[in-house]
N, C-alpha and C positions, 0 to 999 in steps of 0.2 A: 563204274567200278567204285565200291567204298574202300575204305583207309583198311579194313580186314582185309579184303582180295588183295589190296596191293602189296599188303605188309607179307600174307603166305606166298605170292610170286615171288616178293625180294627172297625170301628164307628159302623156298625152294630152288631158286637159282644160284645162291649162293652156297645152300649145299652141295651144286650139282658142282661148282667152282673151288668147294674145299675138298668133295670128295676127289679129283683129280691131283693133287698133292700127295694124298698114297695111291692112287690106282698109277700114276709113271712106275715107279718103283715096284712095285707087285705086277705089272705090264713083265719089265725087266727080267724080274724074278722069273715069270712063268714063260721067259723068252720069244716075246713078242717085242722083239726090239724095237719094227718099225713104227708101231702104236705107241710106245712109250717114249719113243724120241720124238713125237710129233706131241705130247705132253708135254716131253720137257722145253720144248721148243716154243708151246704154249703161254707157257710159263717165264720162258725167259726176259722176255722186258720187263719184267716186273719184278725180276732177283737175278742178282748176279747167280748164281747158283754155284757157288764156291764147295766143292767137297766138304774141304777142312773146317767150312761155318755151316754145315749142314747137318745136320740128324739123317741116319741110318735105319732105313725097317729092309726086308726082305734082303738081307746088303748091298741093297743099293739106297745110294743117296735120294732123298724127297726131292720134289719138284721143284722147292722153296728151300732157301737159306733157315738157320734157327730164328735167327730175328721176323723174316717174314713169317714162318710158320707162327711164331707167339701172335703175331698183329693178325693173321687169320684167323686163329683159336680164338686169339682174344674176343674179334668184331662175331665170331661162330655164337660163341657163348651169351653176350650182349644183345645179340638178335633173339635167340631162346629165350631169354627174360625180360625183354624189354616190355610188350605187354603186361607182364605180372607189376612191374613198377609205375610203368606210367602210360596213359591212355595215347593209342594212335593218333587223336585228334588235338591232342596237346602240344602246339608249335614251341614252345618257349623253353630255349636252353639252358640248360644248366649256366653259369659263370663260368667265365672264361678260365677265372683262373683256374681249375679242375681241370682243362684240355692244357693247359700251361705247365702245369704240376706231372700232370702220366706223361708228358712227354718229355720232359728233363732227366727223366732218369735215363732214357735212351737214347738221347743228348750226352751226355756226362759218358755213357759208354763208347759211341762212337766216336767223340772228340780226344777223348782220352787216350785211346786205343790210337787213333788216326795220327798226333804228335808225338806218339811214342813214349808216354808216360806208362803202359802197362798193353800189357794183351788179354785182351777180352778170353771170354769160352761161352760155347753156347749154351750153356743154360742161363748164362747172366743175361745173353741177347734174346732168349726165348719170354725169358722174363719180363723185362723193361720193355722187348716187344706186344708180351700178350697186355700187359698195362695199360698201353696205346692204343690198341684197336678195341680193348674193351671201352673206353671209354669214349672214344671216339664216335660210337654209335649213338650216343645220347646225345648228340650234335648233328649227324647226318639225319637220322629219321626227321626228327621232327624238321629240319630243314626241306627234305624232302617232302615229306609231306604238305610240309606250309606251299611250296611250288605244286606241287598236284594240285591243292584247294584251290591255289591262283588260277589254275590253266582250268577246273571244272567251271569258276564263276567265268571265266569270257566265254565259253560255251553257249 
């Protein structure tokens, strides 16, 4: 398999894993309860899934908290462009301090919120979250893929 096949398996699994963040709620909506609680059940180690920190479609809450939804959206959007920036076969990361930087704002939120200096709202979590996972991806592919290349050569 080359670095293309691998790269549309990740984006098509990964869409298949962000479409289910509206399909619970739209589940709900069209009252298929038992499908939409085994979503959200899906879902749950990976978010607390707090109402009050959540985003609303169909009226029912997403699957994902607003922070987790930004860090989805964010890595969604990241994967869509990432070839247009930079080649699949280019292992070498950005500087760190970039992954340092998107992630202190979402730092600064939760720490702040957590001691009781202010209370957050989801759009500030949706945001400093979508920050994070976009940038994020310009550290995991090439990461990954530098591991794929490794495991073809012992082949």
């Amino acid at each position: 398999m080359n670095y293309k096949k691998a790269y549309i398996l990740i984006v098509i699994f990964y869409i298949l894993f962000y479409f289910g963040i509206f399909l619970a709620p739209y589940l709900a909506y069209k009252k298929f309860y038992f499908l939409s609680s085994i979503l959200y059940k899906v879902y749950s180690p990976i978010c607390h899934q707090l109402p009050e920190r959540s985003f609303f479609i169909f009226n029912h809450k997403m699957a994902v908290c607003a922070r987790c939804f930004g860090i989805y959206t964010g890595i969604f959007l990241a994967l869509l462009i990432y070839p247009l920036v930079k080649r699949l076969d280019n292992f070498k990361t950005p500087n760190k301090i970039y992954l340092i930087l998107s992630l202190t704002p979402m730092a600064i939120d939760r720490i702040t919120q957590y001691i009781g200096l202010r209370e957050s709202f989801n759009t500030l979590r949706f945001l400093t979250g979508f920050l994070a996972g976009f940038v994020i991806v310009f550290y995991i592919i090439p990461l990954y893929f530098e591991l794929f290349s490794f495991q073809k050569k012992i082949k």
